[in-house]
C-alpha positions as CSV (number, residue, x, y, z in Angstrom):
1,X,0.0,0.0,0.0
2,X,1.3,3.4,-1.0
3,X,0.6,6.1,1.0
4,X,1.1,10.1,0.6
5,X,0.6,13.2,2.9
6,X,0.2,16.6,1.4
7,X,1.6,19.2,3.9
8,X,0.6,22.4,2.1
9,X,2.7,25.0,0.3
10,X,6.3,24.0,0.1
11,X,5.9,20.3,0.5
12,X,6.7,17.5,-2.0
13,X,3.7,15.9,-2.7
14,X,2.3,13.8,-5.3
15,X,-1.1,13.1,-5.5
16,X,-0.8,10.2,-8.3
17,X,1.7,8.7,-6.4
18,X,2.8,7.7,-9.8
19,X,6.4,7.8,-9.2
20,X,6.3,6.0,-6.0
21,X,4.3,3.3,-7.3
22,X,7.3,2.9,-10.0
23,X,9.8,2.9,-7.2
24,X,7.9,0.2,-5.8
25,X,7.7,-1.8,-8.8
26,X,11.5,-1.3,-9.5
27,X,12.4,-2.4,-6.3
28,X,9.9,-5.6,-6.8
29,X,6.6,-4.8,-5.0
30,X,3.3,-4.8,-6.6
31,X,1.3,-1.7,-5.1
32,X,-1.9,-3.1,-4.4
33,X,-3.6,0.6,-2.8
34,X,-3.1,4.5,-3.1
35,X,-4.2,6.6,-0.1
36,X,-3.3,10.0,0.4
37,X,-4.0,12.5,3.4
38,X,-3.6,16.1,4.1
39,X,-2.6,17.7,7.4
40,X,-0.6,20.5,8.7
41,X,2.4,18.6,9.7
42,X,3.2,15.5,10.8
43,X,2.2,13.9,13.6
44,X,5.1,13.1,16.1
45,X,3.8,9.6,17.2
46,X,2.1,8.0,13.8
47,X,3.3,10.9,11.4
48,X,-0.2,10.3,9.9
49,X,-2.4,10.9,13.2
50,X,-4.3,8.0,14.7
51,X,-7.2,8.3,12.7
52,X,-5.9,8.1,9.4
53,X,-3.6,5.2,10.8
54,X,-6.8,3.0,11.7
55,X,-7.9,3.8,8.2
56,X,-5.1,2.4,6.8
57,X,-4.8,-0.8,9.2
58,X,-8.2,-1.7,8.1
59,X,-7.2,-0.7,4.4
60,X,-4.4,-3.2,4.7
61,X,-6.7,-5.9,6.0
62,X,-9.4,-5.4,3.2
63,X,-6.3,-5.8,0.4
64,X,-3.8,-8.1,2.4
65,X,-1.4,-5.3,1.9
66,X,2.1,-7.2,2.9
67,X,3.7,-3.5,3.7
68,X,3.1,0.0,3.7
69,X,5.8,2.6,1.6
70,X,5.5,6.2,2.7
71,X,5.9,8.5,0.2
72,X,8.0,10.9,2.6
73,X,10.5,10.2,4.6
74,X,9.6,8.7,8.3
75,X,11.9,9.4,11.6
76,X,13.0,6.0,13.0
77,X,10.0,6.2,15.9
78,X,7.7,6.8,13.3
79,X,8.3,3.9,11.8
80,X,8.5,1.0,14.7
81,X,4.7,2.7,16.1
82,X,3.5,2.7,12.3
83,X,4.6,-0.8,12.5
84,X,3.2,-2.1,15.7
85,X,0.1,-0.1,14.9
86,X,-0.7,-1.2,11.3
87,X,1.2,-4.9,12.1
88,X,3.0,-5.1,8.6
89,X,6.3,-3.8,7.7
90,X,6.9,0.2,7.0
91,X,9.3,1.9,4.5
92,X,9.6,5.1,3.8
93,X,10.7,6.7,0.0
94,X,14.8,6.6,1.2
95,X,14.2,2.4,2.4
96,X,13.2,2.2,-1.0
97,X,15.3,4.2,-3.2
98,X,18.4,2.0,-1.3
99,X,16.8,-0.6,-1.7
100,X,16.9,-0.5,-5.6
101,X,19.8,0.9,-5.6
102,X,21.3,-1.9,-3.7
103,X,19.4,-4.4,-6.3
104,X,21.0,-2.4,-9.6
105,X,24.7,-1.6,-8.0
106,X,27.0,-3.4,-10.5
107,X,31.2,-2.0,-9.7
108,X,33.5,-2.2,-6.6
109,X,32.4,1.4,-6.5
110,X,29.2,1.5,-6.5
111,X,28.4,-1.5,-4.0
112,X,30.6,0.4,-1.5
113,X,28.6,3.5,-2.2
114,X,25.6,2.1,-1.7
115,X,26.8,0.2,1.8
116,X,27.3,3.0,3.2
117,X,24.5,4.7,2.5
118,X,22.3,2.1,3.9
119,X,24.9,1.9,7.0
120,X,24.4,5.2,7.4
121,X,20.5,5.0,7.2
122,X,20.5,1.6,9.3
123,X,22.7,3.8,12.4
124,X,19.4,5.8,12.8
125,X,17.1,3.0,12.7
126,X,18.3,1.3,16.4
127,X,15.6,2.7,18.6
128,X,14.9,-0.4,20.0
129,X,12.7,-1.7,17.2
130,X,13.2,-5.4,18.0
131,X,13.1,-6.9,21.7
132,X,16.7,-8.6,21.1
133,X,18.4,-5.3,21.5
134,X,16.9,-4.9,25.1
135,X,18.8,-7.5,26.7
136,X,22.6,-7.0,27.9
137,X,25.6,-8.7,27.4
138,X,28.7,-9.3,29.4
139,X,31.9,-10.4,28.9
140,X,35.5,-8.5,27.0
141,X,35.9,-8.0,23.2
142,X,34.2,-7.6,20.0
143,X,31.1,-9.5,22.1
144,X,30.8,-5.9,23.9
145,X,32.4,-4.6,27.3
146,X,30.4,-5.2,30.8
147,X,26.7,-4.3,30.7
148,X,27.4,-3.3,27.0
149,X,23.7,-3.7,25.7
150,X,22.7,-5.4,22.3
151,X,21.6,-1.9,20.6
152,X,24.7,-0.1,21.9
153,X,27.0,-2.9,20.2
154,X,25.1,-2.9,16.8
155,X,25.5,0.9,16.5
156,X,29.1,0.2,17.1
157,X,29.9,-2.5,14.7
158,X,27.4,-0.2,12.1
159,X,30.1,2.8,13.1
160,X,33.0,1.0,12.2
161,X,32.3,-0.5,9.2
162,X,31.2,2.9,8.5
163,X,34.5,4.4,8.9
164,X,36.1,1.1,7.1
165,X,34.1,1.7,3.7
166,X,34.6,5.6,4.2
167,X,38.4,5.1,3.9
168,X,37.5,2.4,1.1
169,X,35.7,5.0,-0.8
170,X,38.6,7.5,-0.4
171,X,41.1,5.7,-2.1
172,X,38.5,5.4,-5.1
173,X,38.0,9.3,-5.3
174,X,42.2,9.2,-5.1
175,X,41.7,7.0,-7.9
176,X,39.3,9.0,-9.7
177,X,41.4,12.3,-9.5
178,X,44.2,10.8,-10.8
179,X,42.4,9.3,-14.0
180,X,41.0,12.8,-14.3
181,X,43.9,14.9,-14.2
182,X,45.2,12.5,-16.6
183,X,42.5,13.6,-19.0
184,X,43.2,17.2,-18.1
185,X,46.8,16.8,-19.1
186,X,45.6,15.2,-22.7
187,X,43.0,18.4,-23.1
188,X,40.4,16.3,-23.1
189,X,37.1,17.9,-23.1
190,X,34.8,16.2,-21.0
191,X,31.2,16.0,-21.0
192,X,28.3,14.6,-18.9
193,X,25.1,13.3,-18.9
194,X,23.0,14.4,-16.2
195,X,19.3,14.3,-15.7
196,X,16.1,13.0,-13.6
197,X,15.9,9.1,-14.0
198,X,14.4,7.6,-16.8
199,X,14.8,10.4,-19.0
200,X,16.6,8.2,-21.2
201,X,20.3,9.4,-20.4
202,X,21.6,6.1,-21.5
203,X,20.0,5.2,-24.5
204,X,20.8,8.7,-25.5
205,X,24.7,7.5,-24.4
206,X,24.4,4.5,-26.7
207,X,23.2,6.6,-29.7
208,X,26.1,8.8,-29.2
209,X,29.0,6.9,-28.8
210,X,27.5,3.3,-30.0
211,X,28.0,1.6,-26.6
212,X,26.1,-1.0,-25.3
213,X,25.7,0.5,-21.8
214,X,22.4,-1.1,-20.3
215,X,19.1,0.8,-20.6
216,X,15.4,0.4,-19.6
217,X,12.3,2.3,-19.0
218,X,12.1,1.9,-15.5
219,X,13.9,4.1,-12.6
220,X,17.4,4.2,-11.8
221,X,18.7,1.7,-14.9
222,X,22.4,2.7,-14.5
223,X,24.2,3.6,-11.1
224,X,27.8,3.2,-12.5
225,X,29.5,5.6,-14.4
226,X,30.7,4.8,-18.0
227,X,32.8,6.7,-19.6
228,X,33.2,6.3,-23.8
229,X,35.0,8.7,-26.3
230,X,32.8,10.5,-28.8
231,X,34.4,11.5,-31.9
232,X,33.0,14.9,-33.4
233,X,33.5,15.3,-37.3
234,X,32.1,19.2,-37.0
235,X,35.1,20.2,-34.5
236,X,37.6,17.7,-35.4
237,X,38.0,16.4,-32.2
238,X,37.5,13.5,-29.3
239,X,36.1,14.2,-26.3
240,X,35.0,12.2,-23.1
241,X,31.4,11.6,-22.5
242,X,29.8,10.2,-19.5
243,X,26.7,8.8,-18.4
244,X,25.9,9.3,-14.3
245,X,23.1,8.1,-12.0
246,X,19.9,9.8,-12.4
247,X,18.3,12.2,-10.0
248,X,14.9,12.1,-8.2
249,X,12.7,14.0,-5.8
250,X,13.6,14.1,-2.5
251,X,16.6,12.1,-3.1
252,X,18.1,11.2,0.1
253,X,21.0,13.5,1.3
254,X,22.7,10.3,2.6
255,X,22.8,8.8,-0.7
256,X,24.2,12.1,-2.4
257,X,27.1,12.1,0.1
258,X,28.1,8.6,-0.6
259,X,27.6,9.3,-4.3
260,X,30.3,11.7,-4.5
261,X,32.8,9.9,-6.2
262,X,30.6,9.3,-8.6
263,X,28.5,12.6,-9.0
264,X,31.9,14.5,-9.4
265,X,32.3,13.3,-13.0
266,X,29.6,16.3,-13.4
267,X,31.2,18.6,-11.2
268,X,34.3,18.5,-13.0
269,X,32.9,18.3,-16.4
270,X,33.9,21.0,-19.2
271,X,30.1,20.6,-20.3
272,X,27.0,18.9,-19.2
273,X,24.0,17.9,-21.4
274,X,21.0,17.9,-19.1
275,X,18.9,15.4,-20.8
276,X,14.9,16.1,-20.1
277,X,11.9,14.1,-20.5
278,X,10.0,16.4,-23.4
279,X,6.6,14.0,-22.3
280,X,6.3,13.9,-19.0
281,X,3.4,15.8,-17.5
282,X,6.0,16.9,-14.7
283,X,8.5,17.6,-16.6
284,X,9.6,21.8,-15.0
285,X,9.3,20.3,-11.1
286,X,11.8,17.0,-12.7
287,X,14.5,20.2,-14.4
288,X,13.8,22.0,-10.8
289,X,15.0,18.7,-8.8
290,X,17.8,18.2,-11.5
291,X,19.3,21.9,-10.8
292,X,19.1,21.4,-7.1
293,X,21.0,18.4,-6.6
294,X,23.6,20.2,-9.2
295,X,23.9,22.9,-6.8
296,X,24.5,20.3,-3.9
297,X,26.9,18.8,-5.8
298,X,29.1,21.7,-6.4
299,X,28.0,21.2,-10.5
300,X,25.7,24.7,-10.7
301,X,28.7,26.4,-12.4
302,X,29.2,24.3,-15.4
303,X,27.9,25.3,-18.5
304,X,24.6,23.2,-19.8
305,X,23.0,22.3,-22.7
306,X,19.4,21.5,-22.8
307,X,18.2,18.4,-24.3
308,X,14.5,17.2,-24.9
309,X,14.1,14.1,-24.9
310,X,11.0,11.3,-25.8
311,X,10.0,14.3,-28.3
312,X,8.9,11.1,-30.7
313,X,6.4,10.7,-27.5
314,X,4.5,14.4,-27.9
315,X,1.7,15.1,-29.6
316,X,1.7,17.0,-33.3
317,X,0.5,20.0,-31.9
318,X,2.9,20.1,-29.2
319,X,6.2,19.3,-31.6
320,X,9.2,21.7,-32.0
321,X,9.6,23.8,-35.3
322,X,13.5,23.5,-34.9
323,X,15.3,21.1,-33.5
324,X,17.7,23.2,-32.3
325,X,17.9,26.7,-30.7
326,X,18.7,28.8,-27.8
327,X,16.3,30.2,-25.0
328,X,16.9,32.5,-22.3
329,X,16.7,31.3,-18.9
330,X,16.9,34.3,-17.2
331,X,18.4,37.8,-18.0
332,X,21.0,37.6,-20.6
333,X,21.9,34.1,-20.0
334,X,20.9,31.8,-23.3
335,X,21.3,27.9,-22.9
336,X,21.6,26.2,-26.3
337,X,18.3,23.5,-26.8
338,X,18.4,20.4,-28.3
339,X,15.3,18.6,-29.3
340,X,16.2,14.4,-29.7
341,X,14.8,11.4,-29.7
342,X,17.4,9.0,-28.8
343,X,15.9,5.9,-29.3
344,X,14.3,7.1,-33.2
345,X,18.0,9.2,-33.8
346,X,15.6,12.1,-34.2
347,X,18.0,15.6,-33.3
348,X,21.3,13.7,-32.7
349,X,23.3,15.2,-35.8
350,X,22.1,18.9,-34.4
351,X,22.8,17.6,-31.2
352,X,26.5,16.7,-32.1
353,X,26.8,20.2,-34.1
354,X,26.0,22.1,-31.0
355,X,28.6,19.9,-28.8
356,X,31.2,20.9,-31.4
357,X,29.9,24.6,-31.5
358,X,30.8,24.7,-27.8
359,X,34.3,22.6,-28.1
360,X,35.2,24.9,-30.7
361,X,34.3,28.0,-28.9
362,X,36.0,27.1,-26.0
363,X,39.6,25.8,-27.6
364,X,39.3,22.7,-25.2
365,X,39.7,24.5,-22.4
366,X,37.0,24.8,-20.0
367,X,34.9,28.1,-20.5
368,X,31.9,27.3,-23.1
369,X,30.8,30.7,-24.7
370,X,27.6,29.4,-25.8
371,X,26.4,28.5,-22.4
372,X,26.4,30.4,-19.3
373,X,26.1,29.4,-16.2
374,X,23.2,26.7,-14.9
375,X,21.0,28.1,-12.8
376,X,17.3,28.5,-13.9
377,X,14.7,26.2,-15.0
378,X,13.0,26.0,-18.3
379,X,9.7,25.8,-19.1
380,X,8.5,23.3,-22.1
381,X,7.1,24.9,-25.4
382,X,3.3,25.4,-25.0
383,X,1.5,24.0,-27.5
384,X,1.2,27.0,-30.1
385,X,4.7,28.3,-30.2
């Protein structure tokens, strides 16, 4: 059973619950209800309030709901009364989004990335949610000193792996500098893909450069980074392209910090091509979410371009007259905009002339004149321009 809570202004909320029924499903649940509730803030007990909690319990024993996924994140007492209350398992969006990250993780890298993100989420989770953790153990050692109780020994075996696959993780980003200075030393100019998940980053990669990275329609399809070379005929010229891990709503701050080895591939990019789903209906708050996590990232500085995806998906009236142009995102700053259709190869040759525009105009150094800097959101065409 999904279940949402609309806090007013200012809140993420989604009344479809369309995206976290797609979670679910990626993560390999079949959501089986959809409530949603509104309230002024949450309630400190059941998050919900008590009412809207026996709704739900009795919601879960019309459907044999096996679990209940918030659609917001729950604090760790939240979720052991929700349990004990409704009597199934609760998980909030983060539980989720780890878990399917956890599920899709293919590198060294990314399996320690995403261990300690769940570490990290577990450490907040030992309020005494299972009656194990009341009872005390004696003895010396790794067993836990005298009167050392269960919960305090799991939070200090969860710290210390913790600091183990921090200082694992460490060594990679030492890695990862080296291999990029390295590029910097060749000139390379180096581009990546960034964007919300499932806006069809990598089978936009694989038209490109003629990889074979794996992509699907379905949420976060590729966690690791692949980087391929992409030879330009306009400019005369190789450069690096990457593709990255997709972005979401509300994704979790934890998840982001263990990311960063990864997510710096953007930072440190000459150009990024901010790949956006042209048909979906939410498509402004999915380039909002994009540009925030950019500015967490330390990426809001890098030049963009602007590419429109799925435009094969639109309706005629709602098709561009060019496929290519510039818009102003606010005043005096112009983004170039592509309009492609990756999987059709609809756009990709004005795609590739405005990548060789911007290598051109910047010499392969690191300053693209036709983009400014990144930090607006863009509207879609309405339907009569």
């Amino acid at each position: 059973m999904l279940v949402g809570v609309d806090f007013g202004p200012g809140s993420s909320f989604d009344p479809t619950l369309e995206e976290l029924a797609l979670l679910a499903t990626s993560a390999g649940d079949d959501p089986v209800a959809r409530v949603t509730a509104r309230r002024k803030a949450p309630d400190a007990a059941l998050f919900i309030g008590s009412g809207k909690a026996d709704e739900i319990k009795a919601l879960v024993a019309g459907t044999s709901a096996q679990g209940v996924i918030f659609d917001q994140a729950l604090s760790p007492v939240q979720q052991r009364n929700l349990e004990r209350h409704l009597g199934v398992p609760v998980a909030d969006r983060t539980a989720v989004i780890l878990d399917i990250f956890a599920a899709r993780a293919q590198s060294h890298e990314g399996k320690l990335q995403v261990e300690l993100a769940q570490l990290q989420y577990l450490s907040t989770r030992l309020v005494r949610r299972w009656s194990h953790l009341e009872r005390q153990r004696g003895g010396i050692g790794t067993r836990g000193g005298p009167g050392e109780t269960q919960i305090e020994l799991d939070r200090r075996m969860i710290g210390e792996r913790i600091k183990s696959v921090k200082v694992r993780l460490e060594k990679v980003k030492r890695q990862r500098g080296t291999q990029r200075r390295a590029r910097e030393r060749r000139g390379t100019f180096r581009i990546s893909l960034v964007g919300y998940t499932n806006a069809g980053k990598s089978t936009l990669f694989n038209a490109l450069v003629k990889a074979r990275a794996y992509a699907a329609d379905q949420l976060f399809a590729t966690l690791d980074t692949t980087t391929r070379a992409l030879w330009l005929q306009q400019a005369q010229a190789s450069v690096s392209l990457s593709d990255t891990v997709g972005f979401i709503r509300d994704l979790p701050h934890k998840l982001v910090e263990a990311f960063q080895a990864t997510l710096s591939e953007a930072a440190d990019a000459d150009l990024l091509l901010h790949v956006i789903d042209a048909s979906s209906p939410q498509l402004a708050e999915q380039q909002a979410e994009v540009s925030r996590v950019l500015v967490e990232i330390g990426a809001d500085h890098v030049p963009q371009v602007l590419v429109y995806n799925k435009v094969d998906l639109l309706e005629a009236t709602q098709q561009p007259r060019m496929l290519s142009d510039q818009i102003e995102v606010s005043s005096g700053v112009r983004y170039p905009r592509v309009f492609v259709s990756a999987i059709g190869g609809l756009g990709l040759d004005a795609l590739r002339a405005v990548i060789a525009d911007a290598v051109l105009a910047d010499g392969g150094g690191s300053d693209v004149a036709a983009a400014g800097p990144a930090r607006a959101t863009v509207p879609f065409l309405s339907e009569d321009a």
